[in-house]
C-alpha positions as CSV (number, residue, x, y, z in Angstrom):
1,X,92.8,141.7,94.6
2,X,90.0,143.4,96.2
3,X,89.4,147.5,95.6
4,X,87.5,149.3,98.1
5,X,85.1,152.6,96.4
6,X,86.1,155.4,97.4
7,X,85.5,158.7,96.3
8,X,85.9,158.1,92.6
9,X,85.5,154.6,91.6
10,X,86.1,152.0,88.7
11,X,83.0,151.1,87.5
12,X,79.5,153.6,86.9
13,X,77.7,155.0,90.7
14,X,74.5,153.6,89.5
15,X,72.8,150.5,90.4
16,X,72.1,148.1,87.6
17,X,68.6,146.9,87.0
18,X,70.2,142.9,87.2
19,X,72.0,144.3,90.8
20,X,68.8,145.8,91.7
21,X,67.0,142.5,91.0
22,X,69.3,140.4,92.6
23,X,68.7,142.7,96.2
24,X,65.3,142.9,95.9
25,X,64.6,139.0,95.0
26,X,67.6,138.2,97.5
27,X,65.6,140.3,100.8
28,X,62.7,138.8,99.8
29,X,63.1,135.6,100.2
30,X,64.6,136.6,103.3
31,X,61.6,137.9,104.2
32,X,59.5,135.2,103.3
33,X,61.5,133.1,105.5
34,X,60.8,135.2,108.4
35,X,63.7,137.8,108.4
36,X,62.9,141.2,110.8
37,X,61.7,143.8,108.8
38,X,63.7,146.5,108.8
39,X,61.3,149.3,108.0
40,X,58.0,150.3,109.3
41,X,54.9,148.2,106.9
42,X,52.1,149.8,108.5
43,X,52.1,152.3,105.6
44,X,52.6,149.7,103.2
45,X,49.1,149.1,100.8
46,X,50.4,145.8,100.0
47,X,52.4,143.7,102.1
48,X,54.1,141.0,100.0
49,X,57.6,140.5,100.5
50,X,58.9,141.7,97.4
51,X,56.9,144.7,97.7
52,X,58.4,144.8,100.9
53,X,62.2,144.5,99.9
54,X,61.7,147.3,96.8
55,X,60.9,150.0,99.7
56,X,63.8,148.5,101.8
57,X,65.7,149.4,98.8
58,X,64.4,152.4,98.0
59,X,64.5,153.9,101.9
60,X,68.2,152.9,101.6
61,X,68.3,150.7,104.9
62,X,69.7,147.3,103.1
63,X,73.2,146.8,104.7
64,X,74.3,145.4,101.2
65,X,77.9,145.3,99.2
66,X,77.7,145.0,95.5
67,X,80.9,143.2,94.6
68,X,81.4,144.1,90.7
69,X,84.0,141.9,89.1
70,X,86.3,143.5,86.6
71,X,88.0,142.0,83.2
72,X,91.3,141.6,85.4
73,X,90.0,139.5,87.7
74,X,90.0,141.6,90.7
75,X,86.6,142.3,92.3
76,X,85.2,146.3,93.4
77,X,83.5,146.1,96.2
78,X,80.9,149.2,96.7
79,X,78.3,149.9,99.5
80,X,74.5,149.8,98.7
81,X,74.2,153.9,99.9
82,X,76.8,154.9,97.6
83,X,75.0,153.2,94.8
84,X,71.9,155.3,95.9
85,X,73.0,158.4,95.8
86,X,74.0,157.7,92.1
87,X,70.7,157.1,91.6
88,X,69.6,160.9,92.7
89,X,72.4,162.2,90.8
């Protein structure tokens, strides 16, 4: 059974530092492999991939879903942005 987030979900609005991990090492590989950057690296100071993907992240312009099991077996699946804006909360 799959659960969509909606307003009010299951689990916490925050990303995890393991999630956050997993994105960042996830894009930049990606990256490394000669993905299209999806923000602007001129202002970057340094231009490693990883260093790359953490502004990605940050600048909110991943176009990621965090699936978050639960202990029933069915999965929450929860969009990148809304994860985010937990973050400024």
């Amino acid at each position: 059974m799959v659960l969509w987030r909606r307003k009010k979900g299951i689990t916490i609005p925050k990303l995890t530092r393991y999630e956050m991990a997993r994105i960042v090492g996830a894009r930049a590989l990606q990256i490394a492999l000669g993905a299209p950057v999806l923000i602007d690296v001129s202002k970057l100071k340094n231009k490693d991939p990883v260093t790359i993907a953490e502004e990605e992240l940050k600048q909110g312009v991943l176009p990621v879903t965090i699936r978050r099991r639960l202990p029933d077996g069915t999965y929450e699946l929860v969009p990148l942005s809304e994860l985010l804006k937990g973050e400024e909360e």
